[in-house]
N, C-alpha and C positions, 0 to 999 in steps of 0.2 A: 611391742613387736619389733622387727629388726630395723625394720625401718625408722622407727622412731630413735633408736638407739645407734643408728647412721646416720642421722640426722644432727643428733645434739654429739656427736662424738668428739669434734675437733676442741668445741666448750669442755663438757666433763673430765675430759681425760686430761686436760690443764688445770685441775681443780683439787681441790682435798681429796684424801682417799677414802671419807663416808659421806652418807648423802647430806647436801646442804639442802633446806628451805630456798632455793635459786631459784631464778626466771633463766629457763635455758629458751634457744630460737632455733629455728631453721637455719641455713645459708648463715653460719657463725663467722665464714672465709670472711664475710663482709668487715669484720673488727679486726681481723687480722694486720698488724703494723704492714705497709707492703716492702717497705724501702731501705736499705742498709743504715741508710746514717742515721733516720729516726730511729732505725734497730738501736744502732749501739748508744742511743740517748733514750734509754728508759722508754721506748715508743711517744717521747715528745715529738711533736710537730704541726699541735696547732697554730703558734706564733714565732717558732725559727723562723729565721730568716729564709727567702723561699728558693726553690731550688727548682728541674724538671720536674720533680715529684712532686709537688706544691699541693698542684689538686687533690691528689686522694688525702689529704689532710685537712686544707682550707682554701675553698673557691675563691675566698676574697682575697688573697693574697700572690696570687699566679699571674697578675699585672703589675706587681712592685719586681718583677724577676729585673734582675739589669739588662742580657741579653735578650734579643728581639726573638729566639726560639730554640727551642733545646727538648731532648727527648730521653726517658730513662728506661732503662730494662730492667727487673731486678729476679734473681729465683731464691728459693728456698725448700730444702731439704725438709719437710714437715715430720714432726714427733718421731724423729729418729731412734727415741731410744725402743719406739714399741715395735716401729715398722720400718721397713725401706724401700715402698715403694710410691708413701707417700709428699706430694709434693705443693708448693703455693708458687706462681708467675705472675709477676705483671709487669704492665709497660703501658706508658704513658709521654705524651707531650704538651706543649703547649705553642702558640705562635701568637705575637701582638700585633695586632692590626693597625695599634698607633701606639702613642706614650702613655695613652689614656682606655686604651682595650684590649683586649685576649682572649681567644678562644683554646680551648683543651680539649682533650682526649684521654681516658683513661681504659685501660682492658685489665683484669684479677679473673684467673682461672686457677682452678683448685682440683687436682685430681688425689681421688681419695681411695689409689690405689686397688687392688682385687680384694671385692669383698662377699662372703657366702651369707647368705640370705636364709632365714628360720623364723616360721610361724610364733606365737604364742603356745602353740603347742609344740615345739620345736621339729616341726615338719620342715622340709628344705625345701626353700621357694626358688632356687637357682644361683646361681653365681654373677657377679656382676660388677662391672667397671665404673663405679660415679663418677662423675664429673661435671664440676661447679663454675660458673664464669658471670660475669657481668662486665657490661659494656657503658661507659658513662661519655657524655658531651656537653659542654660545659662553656659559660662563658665569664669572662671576669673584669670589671672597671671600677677607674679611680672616679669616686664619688668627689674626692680633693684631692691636694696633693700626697698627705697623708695617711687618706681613708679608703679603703676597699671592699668592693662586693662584689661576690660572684656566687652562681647560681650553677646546677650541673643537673642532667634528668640522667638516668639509671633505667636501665634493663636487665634483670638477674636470671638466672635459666639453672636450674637446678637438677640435673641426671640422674637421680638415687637411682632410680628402680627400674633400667633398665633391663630388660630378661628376667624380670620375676613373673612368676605366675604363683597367684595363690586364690582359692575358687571364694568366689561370692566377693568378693573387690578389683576393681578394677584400678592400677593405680596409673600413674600420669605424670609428668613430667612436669615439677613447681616452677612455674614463670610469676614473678611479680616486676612492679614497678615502681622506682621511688625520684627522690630529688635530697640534693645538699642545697645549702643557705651558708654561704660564711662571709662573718665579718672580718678584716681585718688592718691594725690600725698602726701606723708607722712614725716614731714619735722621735726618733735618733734624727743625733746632727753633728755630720761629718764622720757619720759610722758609731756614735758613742750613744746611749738611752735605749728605750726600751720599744719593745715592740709587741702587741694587744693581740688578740684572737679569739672569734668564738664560732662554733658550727654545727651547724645541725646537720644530721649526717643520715641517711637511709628513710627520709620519709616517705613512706610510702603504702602499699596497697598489704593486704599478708598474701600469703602464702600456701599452696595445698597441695600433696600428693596423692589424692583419690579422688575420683572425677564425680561430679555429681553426689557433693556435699556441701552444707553452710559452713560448715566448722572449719574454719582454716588459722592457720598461728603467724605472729605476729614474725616481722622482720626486724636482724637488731638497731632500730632507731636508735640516736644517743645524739647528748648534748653536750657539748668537748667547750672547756675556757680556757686558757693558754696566756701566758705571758714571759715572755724573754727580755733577759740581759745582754748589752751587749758594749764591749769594749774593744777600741783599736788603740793600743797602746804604741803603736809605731809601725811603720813598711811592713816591721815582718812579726812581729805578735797581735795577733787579736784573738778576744774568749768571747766566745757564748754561752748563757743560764738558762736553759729553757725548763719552765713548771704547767703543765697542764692535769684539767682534774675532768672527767666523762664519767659520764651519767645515763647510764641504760635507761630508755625510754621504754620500758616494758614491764608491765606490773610481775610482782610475784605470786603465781597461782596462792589461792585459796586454801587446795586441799588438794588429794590426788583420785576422789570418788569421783564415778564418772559423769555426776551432777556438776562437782564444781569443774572438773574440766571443762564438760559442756556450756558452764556458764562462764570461763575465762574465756576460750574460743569465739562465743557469740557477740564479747564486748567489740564495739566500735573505736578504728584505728586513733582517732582523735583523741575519744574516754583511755583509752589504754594509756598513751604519752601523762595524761592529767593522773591518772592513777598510780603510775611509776611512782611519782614524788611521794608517796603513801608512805614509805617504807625509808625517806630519805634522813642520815646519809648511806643508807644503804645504798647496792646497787654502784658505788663511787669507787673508781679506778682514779691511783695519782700515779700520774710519768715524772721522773724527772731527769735532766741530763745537760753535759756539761761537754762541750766542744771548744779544742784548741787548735787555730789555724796556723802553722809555721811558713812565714813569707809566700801563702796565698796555695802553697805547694801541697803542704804534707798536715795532717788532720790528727788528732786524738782525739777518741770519744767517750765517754764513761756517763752512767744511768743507773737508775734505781725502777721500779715500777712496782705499788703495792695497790691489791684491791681485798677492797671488805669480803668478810665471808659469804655474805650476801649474795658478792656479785662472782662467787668461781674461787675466792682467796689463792689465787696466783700472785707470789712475788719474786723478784728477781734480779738480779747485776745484769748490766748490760756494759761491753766493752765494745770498741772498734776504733778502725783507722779510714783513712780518704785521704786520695792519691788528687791531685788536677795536673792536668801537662796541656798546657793549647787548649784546644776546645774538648777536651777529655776528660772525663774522670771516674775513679773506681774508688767504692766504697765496703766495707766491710766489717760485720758484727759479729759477736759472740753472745750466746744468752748464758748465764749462772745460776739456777737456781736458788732460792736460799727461804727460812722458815722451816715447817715441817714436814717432811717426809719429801725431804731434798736429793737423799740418793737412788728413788727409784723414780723421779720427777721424768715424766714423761716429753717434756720441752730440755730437759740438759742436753747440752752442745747442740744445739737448737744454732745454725749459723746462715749468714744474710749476705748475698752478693749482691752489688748493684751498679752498673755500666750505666754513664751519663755523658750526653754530649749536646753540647749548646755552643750556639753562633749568633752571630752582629753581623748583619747587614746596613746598618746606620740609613736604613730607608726613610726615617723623619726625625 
């Protein structure tokens, strides 16, 4: 029904152009990269170095920030090439309570523009505005001086179906709730060596839009490992290598009878994440991406990102730049698609703003 195919749109339509044996989800905004500079790194940024946008990548690292707090905006023009009136936003901060704690804030709202609504029998169920958001709060500490964890709970709220009417279902508005976990580990001295990452991201309850039913679908949990390079080769040159590999936490249906639907929907959240690995390395997305700082000022960014067919087979270049001035800074990506069936790719010139501003109070 329409609804299902509003649901998994923002996945598929990033995907090959026949149908894959895939694990698509509900609320997909949730994997969405949010942030320019991880944009233009291949959507790395489980163990970059951390920035205001820390959190929607790794809890455990948004207490290694240098600055005592800083806050990031970022938008993005969604699948420009199909539509224009779809969009991704978020914004985010953090503030340290000492040298040793942090708390965050994250908001991702997803509007998926006007969309007309048709039965299975292609009757018209009404016209309708979705709109997708989740709200996260978060805290993050140094275990040592080099180790971090932090922790984040989530609230997601999902609008599909707004003004539909269609008789014998009643539908509802998808609320779940989840939690992040991340590690991360800081191993450089004097700015030089590497830096560790791993995170658990979207754990949580599923999801349903028809009221007064068991069968509800899983939300995209995933398991992200991360590792960066990093050199300062002087004042004014330093690079970043950032490699991370994520890992859908959500089996791939069985079949598409409406027995094994019914019996992928009834499995429990916990069996799901254990059943994922079934299929592994299915299911495995790698980012990777490369960041050059010119005397602390001016940024180049460059990435790769390939995923199995398993999991969507989306791959792509990734470019961008970053600006800093004072407590300022602007950043900006480009997406490239590349592989197969590149020139009607529904993510090309796919582009990522992102306003950040952080400050030092030297309260301890």
């Amino acid at each position: 029904m329409a609804l299902l195919i509003c649901g998994c749109l923002v996945l598929s339509v990033a995907t090959a152009q026949k149908p894959l044996n895939i694990a698509t989800t509900p609320v997909p905004f949730l994997r969405i990269a949010p942030d320019a500079r991880s944009g233009g790194m291949g959507d790395a940024g489980i163990a970059t170095l951390p920035d205001a946008g820390a959190g929607f990548w790794n809890m455990g690292k948004v207490v290694f920030n240098e600055e005592d707090g800083g806050a990031s905006v970022s938008y993005i023009p969604w699948l420009k090439k199909i539509s224009d009136d779809v969009y991704f936003a978020s914004a985010g901060g953090f503030y340290k309570l000492d040298e040793n704690q942090a708390i965050s804030i994250g908001l991702r709202y997803f509007s998926l523009g006007n969309i007309q609504f048709t039965s299975d029998g292609r009757n018209n169920l009404g016209g309708s505005n979705p709109r997708e958001f989740s709200v996260d709060l978060g805290y993050s500490r140094k275990l040592t001086d080099g180790l971090g964890l932090g922790i984040a709970a989530r609230y997601v709220h999902s609008g599909l179906v707004n003004n539909v009417a269609d008789p014998g279902v009643v539908y509802q508005n998808g609320t779940a709730v989840a939690a992040d976990i991340g590690l991360y580990y800081d191993s450089r001295s004097e700015g030089d060596g590497f830096t560790f990452g791993a995170a658990f991201t979207n754990l949580g309850s599923k999801i349903s839009y028809i009221k007064n039913t068991a069968e509800k679908d899983f939300i995209p949990a995933n398991l992200g490992i991360g590792a960066s390079w990093n050199k300062v080769f002087n004042e004014i040159h330093a690079v970043s290598i950032g490699l991370d590999v994520n890992k859908l936490l959500v089996p791939v249906p069985e079949g598409d009878s409406p027995d094994a639907v019914s019996r992928y929907r009834q499995k429990g959240v916990a069996e799901s994440w254990g059943n994922s690995f079934g299929d592994f390395p299915g299911q495995v997305g790698i980012a990777a991406g490369l960041e050059y700082w010119y005397d602390k000022l001016f940024a180049l960014r460059g990435g790769y990102y390939f995923e199995a067919k398993e999991r969507g087979d989306r791959q792509y270049l990734t470019a961008g730049i970053g600006v800093r001035y004072n407590i300022l800074g602007f950043n900006f990506s480009y997406l490239i698609p590349s592989g197969n069936g590149i020139t009607q790719h529904p993510l090309s010139n796919t582009l990522r703003f992102s306003l950040l501003l952080n400050w030092s109070n030297n309260a301890y």
